[in-house]
DSSP file (Angstrom, degrees, kcal/mol; ACC not computed):
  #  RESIDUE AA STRUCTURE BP1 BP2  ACC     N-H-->O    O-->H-N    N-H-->O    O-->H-N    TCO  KAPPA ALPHA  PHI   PSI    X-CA   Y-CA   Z-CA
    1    1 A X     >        0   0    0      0, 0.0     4,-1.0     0, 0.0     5,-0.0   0.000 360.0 360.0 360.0 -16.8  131.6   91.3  110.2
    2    2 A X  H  >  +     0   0    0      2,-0.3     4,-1.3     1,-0.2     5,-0.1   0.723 360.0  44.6-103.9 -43.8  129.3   87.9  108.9
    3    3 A X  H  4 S+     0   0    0      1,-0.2     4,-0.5     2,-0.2    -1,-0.2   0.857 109.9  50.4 -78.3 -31.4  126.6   89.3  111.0
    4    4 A X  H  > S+     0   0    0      2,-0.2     4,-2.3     3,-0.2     3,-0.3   0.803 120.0  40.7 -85.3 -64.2  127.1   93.3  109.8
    5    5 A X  H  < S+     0   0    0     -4,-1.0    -2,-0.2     1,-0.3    -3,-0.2   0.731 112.7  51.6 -95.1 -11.0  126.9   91.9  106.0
    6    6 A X  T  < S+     0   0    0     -4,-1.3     4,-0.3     2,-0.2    -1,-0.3   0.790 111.7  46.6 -79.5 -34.0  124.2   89.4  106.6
    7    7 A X  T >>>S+     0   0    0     -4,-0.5     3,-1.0    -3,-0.3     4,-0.9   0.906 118.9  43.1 -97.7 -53.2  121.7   92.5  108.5
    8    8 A X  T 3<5S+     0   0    0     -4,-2.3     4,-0.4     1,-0.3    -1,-0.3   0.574 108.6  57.2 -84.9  13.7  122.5   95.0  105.4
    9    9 A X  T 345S+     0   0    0      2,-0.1    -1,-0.3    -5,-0.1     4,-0.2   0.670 110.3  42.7 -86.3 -25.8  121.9   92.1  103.1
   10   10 A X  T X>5S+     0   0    0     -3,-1.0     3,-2.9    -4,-0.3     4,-1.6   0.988 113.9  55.8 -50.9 -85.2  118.1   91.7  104.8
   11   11 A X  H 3X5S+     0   0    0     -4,-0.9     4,-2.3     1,-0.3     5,-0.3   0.813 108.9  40.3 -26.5 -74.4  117.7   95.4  104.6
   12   12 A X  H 3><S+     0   0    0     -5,-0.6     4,-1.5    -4,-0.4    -1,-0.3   0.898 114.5  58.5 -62.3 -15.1  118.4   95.7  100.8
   13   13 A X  H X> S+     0   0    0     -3,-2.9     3,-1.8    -4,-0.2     4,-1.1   0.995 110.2  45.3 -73.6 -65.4  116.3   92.6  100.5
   14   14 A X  H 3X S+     0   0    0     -4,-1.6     4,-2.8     1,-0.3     3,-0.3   0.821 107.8  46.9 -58.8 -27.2  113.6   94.4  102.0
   15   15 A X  H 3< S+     0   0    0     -4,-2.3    -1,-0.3    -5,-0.3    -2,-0.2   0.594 103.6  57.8-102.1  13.6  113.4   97.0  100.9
   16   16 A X  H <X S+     0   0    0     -3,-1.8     4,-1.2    -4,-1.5    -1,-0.2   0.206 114.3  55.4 -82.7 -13.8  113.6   95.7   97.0
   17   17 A X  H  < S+     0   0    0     -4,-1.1     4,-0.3    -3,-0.3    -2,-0.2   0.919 107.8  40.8 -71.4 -65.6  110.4   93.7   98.7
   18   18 A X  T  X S+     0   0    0     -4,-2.8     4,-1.3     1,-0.2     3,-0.3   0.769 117.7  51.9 -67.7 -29.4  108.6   97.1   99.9
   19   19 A X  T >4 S+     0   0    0     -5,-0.3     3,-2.2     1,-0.2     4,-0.3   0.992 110.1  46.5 -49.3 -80.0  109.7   98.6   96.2
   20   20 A X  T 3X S+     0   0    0     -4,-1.2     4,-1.1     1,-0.3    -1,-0.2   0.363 114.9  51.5 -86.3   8.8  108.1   95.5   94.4
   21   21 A X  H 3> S+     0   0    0     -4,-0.3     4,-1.9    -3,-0.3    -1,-0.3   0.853 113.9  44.5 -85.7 -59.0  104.8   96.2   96.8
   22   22 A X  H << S+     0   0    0     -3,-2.2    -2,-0.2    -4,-1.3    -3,-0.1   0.407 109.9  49.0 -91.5 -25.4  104.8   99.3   95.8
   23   23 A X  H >> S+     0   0    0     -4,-0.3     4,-0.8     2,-0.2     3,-0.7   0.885 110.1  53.5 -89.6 -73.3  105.4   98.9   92.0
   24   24 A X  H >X S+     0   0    0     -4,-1.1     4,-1.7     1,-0.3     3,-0.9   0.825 109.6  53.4 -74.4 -32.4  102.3   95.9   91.8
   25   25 A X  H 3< S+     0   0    0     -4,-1.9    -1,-0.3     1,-0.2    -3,-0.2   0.880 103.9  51.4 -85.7  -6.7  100.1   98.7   93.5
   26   26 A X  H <4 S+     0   0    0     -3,-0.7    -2,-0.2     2,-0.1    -1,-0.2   0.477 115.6  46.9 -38.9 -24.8  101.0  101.2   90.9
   27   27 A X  H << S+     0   0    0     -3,-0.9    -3,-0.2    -4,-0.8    -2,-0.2   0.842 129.1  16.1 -92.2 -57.6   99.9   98.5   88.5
   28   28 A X  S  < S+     0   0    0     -4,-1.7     2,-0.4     2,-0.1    -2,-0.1  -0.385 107.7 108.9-113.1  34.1   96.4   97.0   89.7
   29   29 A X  S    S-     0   0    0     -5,-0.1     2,-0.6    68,-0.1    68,-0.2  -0.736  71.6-118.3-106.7 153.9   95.8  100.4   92.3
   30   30 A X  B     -A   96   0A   0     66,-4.1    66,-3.3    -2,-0.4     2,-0.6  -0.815  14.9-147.8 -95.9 143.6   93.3  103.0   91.7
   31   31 A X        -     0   0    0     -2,-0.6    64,-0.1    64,-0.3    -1,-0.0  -0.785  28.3-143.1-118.6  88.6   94.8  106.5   91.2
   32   32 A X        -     0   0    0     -2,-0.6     2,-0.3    62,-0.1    62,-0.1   0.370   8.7-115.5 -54.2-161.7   92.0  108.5   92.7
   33   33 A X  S    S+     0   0    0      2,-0.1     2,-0.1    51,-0.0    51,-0.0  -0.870  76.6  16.5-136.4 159.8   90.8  112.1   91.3
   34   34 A X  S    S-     0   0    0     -2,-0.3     2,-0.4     2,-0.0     0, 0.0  -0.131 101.4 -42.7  48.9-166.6   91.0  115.0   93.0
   35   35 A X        +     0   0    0     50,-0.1     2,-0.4    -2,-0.1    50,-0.3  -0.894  57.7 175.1 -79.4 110.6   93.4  116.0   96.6
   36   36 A X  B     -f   85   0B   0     48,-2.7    50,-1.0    -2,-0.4     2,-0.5  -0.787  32.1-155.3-120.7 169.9   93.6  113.8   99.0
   37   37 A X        -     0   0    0     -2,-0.4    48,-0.1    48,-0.2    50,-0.1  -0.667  30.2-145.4-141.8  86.0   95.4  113.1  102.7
   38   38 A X        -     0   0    0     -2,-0.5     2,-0.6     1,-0.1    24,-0.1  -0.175   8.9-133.2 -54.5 144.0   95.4  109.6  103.3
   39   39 A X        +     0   0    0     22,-0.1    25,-0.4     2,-0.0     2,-0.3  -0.874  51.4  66.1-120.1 104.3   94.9  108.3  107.0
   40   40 A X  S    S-     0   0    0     -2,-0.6     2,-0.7    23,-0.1    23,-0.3  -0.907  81.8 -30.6-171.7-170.9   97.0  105.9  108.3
   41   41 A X  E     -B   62   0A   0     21,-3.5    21,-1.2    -2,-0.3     2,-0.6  -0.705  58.5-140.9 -80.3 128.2   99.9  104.3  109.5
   42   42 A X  E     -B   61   0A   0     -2,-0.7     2,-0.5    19,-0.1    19,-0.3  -0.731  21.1-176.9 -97.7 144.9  102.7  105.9  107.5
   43   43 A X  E     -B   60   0A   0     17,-4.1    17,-1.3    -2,-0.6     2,-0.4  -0.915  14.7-161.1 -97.1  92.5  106.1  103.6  106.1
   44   44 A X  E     -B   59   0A   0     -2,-0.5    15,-0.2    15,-0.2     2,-0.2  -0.761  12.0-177.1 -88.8 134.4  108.5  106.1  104.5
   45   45 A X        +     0   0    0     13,-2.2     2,-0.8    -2,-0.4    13,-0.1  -0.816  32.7 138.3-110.6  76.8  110.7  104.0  102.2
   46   46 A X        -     0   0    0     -2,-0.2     5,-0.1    11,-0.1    -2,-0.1  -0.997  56.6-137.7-108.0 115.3  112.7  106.9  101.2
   47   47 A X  S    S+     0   0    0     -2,-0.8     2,-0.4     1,-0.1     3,-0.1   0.586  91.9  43.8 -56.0 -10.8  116.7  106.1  101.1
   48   48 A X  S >  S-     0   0    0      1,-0.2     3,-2.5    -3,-0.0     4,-0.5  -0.957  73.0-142.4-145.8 167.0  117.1  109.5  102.7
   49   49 A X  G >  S+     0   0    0     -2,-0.4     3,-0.6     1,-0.3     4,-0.3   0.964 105.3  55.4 -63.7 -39.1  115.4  111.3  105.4
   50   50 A X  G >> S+     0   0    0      1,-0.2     4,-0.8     2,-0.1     3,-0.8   0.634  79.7  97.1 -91.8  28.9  115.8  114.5  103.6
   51   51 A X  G X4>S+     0   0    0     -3,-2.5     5,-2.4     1,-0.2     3,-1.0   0.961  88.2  44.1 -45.9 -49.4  113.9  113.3  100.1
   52   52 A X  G X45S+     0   0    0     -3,-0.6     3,-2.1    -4,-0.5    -1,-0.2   0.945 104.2  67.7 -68.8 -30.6  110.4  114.7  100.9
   53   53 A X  G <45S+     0   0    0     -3,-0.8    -1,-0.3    -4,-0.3    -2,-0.2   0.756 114.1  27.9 -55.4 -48.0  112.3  117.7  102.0
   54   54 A X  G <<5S-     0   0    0     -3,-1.0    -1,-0.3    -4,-0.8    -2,-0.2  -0.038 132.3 -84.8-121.6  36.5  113.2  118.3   98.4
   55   55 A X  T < 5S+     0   0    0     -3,-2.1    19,-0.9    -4,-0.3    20,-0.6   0.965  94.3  95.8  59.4  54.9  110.3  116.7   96.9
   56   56 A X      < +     0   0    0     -5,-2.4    -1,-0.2    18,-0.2    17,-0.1  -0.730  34.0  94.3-135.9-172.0  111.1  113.4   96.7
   57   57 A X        -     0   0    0     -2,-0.2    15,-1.6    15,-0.2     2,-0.3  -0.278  46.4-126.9 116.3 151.8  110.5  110.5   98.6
   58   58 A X  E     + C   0  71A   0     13,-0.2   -13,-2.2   -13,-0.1     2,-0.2  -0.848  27.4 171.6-156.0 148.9  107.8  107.3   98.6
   59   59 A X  E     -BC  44  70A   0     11,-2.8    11,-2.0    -2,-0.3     2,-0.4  -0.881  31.8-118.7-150.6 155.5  105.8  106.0  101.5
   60   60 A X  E     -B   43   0A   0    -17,-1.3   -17,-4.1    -2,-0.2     2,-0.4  -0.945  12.8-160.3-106.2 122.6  102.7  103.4  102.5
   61   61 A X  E     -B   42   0A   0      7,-0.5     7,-2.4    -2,-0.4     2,-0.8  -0.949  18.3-172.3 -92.8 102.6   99.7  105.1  103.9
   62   62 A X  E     +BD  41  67A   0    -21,-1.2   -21,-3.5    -2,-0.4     5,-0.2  -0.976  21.5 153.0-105.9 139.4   98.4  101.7  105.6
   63   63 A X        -     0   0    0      3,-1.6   -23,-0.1    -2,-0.8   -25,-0.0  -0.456  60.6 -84.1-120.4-146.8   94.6  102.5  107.1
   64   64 A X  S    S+     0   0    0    -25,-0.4     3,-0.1    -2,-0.1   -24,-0.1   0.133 124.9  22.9-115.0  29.7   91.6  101.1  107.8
   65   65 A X  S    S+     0   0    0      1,-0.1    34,-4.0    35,-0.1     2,-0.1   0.379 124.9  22.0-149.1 -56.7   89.8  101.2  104.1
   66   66 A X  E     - E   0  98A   0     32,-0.3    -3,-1.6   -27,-0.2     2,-0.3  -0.270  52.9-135.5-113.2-169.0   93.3  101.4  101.9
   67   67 A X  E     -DE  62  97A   0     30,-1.3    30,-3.6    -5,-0.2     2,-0.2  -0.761  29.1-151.7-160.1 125.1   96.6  101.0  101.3
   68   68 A X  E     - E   0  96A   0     -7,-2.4    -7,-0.5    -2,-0.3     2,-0.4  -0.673  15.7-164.7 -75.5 117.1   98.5  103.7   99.8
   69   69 A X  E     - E   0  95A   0     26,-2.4    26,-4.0    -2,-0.2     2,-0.3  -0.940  28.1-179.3-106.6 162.7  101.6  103.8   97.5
   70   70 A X  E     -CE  59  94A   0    -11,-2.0   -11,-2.8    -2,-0.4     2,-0.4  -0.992  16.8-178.8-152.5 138.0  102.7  107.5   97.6
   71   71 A X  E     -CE  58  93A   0     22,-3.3    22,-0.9    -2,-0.3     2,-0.2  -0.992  28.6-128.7-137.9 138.4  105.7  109.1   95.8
   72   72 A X        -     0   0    0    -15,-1.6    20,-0.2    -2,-0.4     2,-0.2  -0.335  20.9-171.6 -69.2 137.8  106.2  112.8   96.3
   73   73 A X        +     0   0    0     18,-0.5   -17,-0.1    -2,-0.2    10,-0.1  -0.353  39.7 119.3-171.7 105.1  106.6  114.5   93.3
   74   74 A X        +     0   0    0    -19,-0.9   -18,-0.2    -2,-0.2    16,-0.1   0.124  31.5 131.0-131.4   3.2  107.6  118.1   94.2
   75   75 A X  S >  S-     0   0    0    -20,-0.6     3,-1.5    -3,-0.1     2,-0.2  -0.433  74.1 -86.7 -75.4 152.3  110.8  118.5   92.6
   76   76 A X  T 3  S+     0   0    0      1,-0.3    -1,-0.1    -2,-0.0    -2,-0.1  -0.402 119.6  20.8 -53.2 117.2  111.5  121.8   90.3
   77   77 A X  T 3  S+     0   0    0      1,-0.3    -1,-0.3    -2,-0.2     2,-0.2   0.645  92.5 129.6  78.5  23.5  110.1  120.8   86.6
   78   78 A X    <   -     0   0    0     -3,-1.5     2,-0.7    -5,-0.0    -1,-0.3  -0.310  68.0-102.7 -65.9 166.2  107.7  117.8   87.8
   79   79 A X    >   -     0   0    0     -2,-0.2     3,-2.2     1,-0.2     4,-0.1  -0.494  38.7-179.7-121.6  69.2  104.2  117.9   86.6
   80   80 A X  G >   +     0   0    0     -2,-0.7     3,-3.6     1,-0.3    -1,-0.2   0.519  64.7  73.7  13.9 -64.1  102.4  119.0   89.0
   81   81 A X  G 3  S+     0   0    0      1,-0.3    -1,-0.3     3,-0.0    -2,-0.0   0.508  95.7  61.3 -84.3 -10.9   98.8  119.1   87.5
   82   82 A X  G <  S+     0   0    0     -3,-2.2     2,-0.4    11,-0.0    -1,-0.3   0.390  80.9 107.9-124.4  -0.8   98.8  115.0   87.9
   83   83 A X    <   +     0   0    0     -3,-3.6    10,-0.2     1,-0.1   -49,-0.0  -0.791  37.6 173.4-110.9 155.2   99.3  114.9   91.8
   84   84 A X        +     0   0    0      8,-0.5   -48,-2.7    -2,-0.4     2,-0.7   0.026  50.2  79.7-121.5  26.0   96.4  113.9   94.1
   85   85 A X  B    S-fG  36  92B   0      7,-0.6     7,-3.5   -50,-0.3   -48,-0.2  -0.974  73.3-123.8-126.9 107.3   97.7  113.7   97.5
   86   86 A X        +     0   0    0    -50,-1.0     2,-0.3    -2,-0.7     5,-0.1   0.014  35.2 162.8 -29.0 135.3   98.3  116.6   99.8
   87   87 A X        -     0   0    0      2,-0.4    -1,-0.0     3,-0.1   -50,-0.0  -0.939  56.9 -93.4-152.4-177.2  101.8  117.2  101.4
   88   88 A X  S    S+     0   0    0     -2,-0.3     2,-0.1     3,-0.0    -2,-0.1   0.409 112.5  31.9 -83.8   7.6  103.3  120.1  103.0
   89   89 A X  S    S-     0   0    0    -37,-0.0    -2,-0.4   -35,-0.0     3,-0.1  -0.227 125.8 -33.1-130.9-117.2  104.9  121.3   99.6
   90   90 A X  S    S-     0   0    0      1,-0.2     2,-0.2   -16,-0.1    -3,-0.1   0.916  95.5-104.4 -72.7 -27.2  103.6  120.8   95.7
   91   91 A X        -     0   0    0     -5,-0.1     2,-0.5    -7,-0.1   -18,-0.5  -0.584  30.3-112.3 124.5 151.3  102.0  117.6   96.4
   92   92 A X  B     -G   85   0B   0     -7,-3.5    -7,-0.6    -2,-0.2    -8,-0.5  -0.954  29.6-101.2-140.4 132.7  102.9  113.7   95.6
   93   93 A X  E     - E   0  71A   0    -22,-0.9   -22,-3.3    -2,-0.5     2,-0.4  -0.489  42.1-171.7 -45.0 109.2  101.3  110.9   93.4
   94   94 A X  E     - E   0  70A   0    -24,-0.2     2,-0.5    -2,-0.2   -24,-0.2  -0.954  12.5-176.5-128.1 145.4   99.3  108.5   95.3
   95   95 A X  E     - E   0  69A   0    -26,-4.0   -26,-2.4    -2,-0.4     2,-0.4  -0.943  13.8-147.5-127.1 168.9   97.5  105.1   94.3
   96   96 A X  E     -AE  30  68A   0    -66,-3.3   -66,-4.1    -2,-0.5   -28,-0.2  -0.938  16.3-172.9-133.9 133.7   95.3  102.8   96.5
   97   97 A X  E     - E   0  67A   0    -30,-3.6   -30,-1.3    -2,-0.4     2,-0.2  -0.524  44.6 -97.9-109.1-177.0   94.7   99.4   96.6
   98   98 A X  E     - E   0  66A   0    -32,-0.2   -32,-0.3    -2,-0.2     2,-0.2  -0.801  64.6 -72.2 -82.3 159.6   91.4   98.3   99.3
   99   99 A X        -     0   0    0    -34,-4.0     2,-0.5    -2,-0.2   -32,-0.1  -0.127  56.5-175.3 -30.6 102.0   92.6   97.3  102.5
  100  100 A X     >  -     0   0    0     -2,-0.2     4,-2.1     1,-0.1     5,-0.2  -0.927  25.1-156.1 -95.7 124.5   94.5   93.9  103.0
  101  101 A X  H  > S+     0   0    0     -2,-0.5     4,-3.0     1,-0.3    -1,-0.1   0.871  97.9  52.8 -62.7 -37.8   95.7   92.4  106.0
  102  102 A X  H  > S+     0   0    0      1,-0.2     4,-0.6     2,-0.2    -1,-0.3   0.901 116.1  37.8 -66.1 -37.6   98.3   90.4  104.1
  103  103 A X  H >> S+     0   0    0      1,-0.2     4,-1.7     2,-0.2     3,-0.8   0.899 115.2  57.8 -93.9 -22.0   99.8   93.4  102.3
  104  104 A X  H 3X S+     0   0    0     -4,-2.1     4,-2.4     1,-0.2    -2,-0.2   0.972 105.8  41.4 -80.0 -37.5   99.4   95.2  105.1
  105  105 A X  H 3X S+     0   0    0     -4,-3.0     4,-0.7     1,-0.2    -1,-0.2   0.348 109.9  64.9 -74.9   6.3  101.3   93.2  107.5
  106  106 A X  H <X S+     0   0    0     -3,-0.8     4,-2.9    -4,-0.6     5,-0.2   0.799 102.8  46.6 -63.0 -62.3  104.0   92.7  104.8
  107  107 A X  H  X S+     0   0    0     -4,-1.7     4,-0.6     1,-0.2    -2,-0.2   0.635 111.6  47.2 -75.2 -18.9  104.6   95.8  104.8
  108  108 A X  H  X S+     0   0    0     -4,-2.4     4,-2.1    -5,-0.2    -1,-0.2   0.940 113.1  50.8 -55.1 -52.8  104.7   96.1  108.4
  109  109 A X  H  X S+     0   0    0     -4,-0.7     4,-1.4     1,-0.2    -2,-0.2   0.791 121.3  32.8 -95.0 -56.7  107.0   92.9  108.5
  110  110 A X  H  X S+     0   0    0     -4,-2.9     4,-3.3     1,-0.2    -1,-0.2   0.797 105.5  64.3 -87.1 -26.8  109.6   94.3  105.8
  111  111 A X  H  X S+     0   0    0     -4,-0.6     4,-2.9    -5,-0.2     5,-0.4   0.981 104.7  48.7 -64.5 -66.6  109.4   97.7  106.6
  112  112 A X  H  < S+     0   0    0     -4,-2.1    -2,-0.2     2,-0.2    -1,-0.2   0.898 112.1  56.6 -51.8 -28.6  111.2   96.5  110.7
  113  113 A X  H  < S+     0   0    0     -4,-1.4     3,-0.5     1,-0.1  -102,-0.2   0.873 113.0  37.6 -63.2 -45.7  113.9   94.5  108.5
  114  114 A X  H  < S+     0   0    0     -4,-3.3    -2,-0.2     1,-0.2    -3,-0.2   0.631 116.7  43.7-105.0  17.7  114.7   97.6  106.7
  115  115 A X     <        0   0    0     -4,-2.9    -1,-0.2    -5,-0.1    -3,-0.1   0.137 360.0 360.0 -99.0   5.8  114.6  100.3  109.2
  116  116 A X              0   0    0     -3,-0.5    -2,-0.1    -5,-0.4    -3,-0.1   0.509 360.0 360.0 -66.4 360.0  116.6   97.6  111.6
């Protein structure tokens, strides 16, 4: 049970990590103009598989130029006109930081705690 409260105590840890990641490139990130479909390795931090499903959902697009935070935002009575990243439904709010090795392997690193 020690071991059981210890692993979902990692988990929330991480992923309050990948959040605050995700938050500070919202902050200092560029939110580019026009549609775009970032290329990369993807981390969906979504707490349930079917969020994007119903327009919802955030993910890291890590590639070889950025690193993406990306929140769907496809839900009924969202505003639309303000997202610039492609999905298979209305389309999601993305911002970009330039590539880092450090944030990117962060996000590697926390992302395998909290899909553990």
């Amino acid at each position: 049970m020690r071991a059981y409260e210890e692993r979902i105590a990692a988990q929330k840890k991480a992923w309050d990590s990948l959040r605050a990641i995700g938050l500070k490139i919202s902050d200092v990130g560029e939110y580019p103009k026009g549609k775009h479909s970032p290329e990369g390795v993807e981390y969906d931090i979504s707490l349930s598989d079917t969020a994007r499903l119903y327009g919802g959902g955030e993910w890291f697009v890590v590639g070889s130029d950025y690193i993406w935070y990306v929140v769907n935002n496809g839900h009924d009575g969202d505003y639309w006109a303000c997202n610039n990243v492609l999905t298979g439904g209305a389309g999601a709010v993305g911002c970009r930081i330039d590539f880092d090795q450090e944030v990117a392997d962060e996000i590697k690193t926390l992302y395998s705690i909290w899909k553990s």
